[in-house]
C-alpha positions as CSV (number, residue, x, y, z in Angstrom):
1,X,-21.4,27.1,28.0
2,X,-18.8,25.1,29.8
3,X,-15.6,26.6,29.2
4,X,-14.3,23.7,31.0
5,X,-12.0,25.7,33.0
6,X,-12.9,24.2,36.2
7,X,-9.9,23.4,38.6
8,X,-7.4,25.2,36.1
9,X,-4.8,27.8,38.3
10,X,-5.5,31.0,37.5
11,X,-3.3,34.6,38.5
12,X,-5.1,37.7,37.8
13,X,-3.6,40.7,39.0
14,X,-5.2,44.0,39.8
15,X,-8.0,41.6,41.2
16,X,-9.6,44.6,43.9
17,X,-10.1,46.6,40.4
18,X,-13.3,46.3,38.2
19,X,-12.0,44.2,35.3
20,X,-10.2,42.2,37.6
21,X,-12.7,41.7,40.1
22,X,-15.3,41.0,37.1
23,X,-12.6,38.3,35.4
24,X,-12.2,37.2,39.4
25,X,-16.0,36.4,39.6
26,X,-15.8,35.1,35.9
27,X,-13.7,32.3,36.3
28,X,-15.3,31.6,39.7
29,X,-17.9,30.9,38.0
30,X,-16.2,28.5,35.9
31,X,-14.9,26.5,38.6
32,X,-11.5,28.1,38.0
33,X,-8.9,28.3,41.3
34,X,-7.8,31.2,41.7
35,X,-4.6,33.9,42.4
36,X,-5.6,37.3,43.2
37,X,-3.1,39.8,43.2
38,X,-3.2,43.4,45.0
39,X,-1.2,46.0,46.1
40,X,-3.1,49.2,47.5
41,X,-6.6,47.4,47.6
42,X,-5.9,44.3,49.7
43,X,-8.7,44.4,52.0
44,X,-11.0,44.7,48.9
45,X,-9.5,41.2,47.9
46,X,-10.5,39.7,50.8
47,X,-13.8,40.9,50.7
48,X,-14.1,39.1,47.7
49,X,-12.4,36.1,48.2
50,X,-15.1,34.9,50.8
51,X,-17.9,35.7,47.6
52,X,-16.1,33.2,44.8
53,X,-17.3,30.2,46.6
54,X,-13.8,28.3,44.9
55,X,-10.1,27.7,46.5
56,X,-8.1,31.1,46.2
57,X,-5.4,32.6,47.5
58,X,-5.0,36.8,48.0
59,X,-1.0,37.8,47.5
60,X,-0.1,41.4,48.0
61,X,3.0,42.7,46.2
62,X,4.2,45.7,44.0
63,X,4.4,44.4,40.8
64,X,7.2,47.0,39.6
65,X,9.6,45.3,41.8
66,X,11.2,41.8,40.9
67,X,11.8,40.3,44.2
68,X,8.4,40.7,44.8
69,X,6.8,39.6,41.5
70,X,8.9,36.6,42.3
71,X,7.8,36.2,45.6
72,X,4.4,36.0,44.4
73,X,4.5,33.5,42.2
74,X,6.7,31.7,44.8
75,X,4.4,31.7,46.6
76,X,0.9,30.9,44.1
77,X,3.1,27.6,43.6
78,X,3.6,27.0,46.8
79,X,-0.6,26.2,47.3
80,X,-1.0,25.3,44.1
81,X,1.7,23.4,42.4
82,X,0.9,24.7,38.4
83,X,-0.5,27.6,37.0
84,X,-2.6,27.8,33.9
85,X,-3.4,30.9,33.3
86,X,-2.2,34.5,33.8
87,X,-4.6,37.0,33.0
88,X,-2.0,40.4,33.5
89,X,-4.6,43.2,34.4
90,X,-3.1,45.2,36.8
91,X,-2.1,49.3,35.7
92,X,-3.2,52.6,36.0
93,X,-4.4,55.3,34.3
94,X,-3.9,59.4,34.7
95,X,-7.4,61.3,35.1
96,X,-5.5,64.3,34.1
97,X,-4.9,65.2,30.2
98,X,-0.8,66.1,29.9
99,X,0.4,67.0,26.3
100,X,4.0,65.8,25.5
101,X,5.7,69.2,25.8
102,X,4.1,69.4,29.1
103,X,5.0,65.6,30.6
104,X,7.3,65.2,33.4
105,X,10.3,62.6,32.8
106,X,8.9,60.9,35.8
107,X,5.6,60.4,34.8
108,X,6.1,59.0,31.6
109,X,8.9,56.6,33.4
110,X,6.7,55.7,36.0
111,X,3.6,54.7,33.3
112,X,6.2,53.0,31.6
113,X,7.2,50.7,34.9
114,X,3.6,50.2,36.6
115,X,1.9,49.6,33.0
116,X,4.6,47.8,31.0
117,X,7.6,46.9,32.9
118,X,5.1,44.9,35.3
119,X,4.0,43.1,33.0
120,X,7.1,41.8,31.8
121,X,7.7,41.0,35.4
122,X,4.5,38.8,35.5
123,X,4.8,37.0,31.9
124,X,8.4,36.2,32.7
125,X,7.7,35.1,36.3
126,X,4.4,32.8,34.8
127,X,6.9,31.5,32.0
128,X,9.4,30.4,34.9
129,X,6.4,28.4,36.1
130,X,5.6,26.6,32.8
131,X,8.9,25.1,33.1
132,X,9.5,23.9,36.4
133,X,6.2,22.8,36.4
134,X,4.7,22.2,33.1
135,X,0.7,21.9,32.4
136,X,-0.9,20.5,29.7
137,X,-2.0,23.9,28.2
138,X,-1.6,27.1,29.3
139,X,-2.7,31.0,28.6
140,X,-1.7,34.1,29.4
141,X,-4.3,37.2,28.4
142,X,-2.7,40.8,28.5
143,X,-5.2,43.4,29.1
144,X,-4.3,46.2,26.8
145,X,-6.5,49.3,26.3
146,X,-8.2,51.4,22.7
147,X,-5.6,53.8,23.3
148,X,-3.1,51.3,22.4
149,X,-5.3,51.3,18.7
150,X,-5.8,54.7,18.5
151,X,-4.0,56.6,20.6
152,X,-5.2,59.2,23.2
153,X,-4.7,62.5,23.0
154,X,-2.9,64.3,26.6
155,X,-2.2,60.4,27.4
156,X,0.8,59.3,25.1
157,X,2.6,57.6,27.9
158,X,-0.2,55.4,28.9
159,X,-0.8,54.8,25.0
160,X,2.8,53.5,24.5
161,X,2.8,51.5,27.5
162,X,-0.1,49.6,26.3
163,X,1.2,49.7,22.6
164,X,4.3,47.9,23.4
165,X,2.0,45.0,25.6
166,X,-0.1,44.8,23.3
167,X,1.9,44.6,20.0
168,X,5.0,43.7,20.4
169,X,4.5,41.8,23.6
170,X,1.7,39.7,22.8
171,X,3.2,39.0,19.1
172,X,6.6,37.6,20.8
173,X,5.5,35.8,23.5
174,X,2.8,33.6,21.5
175,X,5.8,32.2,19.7
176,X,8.2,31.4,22.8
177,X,4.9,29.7,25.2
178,X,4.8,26.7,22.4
179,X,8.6,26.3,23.2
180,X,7.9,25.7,27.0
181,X,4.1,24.3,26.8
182,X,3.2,22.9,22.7
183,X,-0.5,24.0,23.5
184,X,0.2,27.7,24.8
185,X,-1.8,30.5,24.0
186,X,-1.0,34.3,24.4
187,X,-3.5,37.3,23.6
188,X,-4.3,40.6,24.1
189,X,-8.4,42.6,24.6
190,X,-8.5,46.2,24.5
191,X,-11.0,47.4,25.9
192,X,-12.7,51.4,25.4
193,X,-13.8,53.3,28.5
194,X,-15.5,51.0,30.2
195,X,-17.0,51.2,34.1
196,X,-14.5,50.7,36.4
197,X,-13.4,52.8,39.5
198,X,-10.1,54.2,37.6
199,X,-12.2,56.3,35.1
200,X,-15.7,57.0,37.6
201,X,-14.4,60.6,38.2
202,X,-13.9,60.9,34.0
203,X,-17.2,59.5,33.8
204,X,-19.4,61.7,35.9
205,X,-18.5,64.2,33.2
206,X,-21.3,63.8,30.3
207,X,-19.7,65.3,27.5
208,X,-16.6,63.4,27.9
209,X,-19.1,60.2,27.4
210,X,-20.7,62.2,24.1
211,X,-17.0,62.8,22.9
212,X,-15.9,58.6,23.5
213,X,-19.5,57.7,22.4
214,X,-18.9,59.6,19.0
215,X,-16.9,57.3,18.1
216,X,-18.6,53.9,19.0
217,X,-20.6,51.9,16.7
218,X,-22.5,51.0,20.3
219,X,-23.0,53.6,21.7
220,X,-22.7,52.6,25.8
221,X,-20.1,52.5,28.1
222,X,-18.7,48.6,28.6
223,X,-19.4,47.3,31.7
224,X,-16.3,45.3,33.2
225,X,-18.1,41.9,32.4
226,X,-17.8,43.0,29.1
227,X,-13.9,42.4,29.4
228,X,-14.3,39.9,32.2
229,X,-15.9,37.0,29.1
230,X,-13.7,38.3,26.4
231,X,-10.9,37.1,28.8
232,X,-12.3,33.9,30.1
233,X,-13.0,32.8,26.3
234,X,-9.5,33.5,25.3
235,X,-8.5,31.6,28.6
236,X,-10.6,28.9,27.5
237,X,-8.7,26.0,25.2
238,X,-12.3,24.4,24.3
239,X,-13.7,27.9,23.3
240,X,-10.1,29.5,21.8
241,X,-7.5,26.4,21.8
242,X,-6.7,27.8,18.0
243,X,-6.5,31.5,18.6
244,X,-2.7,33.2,19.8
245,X,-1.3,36.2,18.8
246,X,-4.5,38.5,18.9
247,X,-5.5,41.5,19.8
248,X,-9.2,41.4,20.9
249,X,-10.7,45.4,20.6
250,X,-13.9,45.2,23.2
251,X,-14.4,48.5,22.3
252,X,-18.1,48.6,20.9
253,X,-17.3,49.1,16.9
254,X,-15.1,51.9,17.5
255,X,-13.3,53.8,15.0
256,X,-10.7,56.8,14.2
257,X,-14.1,58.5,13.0
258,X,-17.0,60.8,14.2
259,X,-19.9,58.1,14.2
260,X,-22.5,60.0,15.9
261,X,-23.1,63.8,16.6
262,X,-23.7,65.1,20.2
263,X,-27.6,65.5,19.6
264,X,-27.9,62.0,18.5
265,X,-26.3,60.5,21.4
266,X,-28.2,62.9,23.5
267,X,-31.4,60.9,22.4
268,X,-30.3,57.4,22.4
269,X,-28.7,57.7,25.9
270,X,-31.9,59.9,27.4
């Protein structure tokens, strides 16, 4: 279906990751322009700019720092005029399981500033851009994560990071984009474990699969298109021009509940 997104600007950061390079071939499909941010990863980006087959632009900054969020969009502007849509993807995630009594001051802050502050960075910088130069419509899609619905255990800075985005974020900012652009959208998909190269080493390990799978309704692992649709459908004002404020859970049915018992899963995943 033609999400008629063709043309539209859009800024997706995190782009050399999986969900963003799945949301980057996505909207390339779609016809979209695109913005593809990095910071660590850039030759990755550039590798896959010359794959889209649409206009793009690769920008490099650290999205923790406001001069260079700011430069950035400076920047995107600068080649493309207006911006439609910012799909705010870029974080991180700790392979190691910390308990609170056990977390370092400094790595709950830094969580806080690579997986929330950023963001704020981004949505304000985008929002700067509605109004010096307005669009008809407009969207911004905050990845969030499950955690940010259920929590995670050994992880509670990166499940408050993604709470606050999420919730209170999302919630506020779908009420002050129809003050700048009448037709603006914000929303949020959380996504479960899904394939991506943040979580590979997590995933080699089977029974931390059998312990996520327990409680999935499907029981598989997303793959990053998964997220990458979810986002272009909530990007999309023929396919979601009604929907603002919500919180999208790509997380395969799951729930706060044991769904299936390790033997189970051992016989529907071979």
């Amino acid at each position: 279906m033609d999400a008629r997104l063709k043309d539209k600007v859009v800024v997706i950061t995190g782009a050399s990751g999986g969900i963003g390079e799945a949301c980057a071939r996505a909207f390339a499909d779609e016809g979209a322009k695109l913005v593809l941010h990095g910071y660590r990863h850039v030759k990755r980006l550039h590798k896959l700019q010359h794959s889209l087959g649409v206009e793009n632009q690769v920008l490099q900054a650290d999205l923790t720092q406001e001069a260079e969020v700011e430069t950035m969009f400076k920047k995107a502007i600068e080649r493309f005029s207006k911006l439609h849509v910012l799909i705010a993807n870029a974080g991180i995630w700790d392979v190691e399981d910390v308990p609170i009594q056990c977390m370092s001051l400094d790595n709950w802050e830094k969580m806080m500033k690579i997986n929330q502050t950023s963001i704020f960075l981004c949505a304000r910088a985008f929002f700067q851009c509605l109004v010096q130069n307005p669009p008809k419509s407009a969207a911004l899609v905050i990845i969030g994560s499950a955690s940010a619905l259920f929590g995670e255990e050994g992880h509670a800075h990166y499940s408050a990071a993604k709470a606050a985005i999420t919730y209170g974020l999302t919630h506020t900012l779908k009420n002050e984009i129809i003050r700048i652009i009448p037709r603006g959208r914000v929303n949020a998909v959380c996504p479960s474990w899904t394939k991506t190269p943040m979580v590979e080493v997590s995933l080699r390990d089977k029974s931390t699969i059998t312990r996520s799978l327990q409680t999935h309704a499907i029981a598989r692992i997303a793959e990053p298109e998964d997220v990458a649709h979810a986002v272009v459908f909530l990007s999309s004002d023929k396919l979601a021009g009604q929907i603002s404020g919500e919180i999208l859970a790509i997380t395969g049915g799951m729930e706060g509940r044991v769904l299936h018992q390790p033997k189970e899963l051992e016989k529907k995943l071979g």
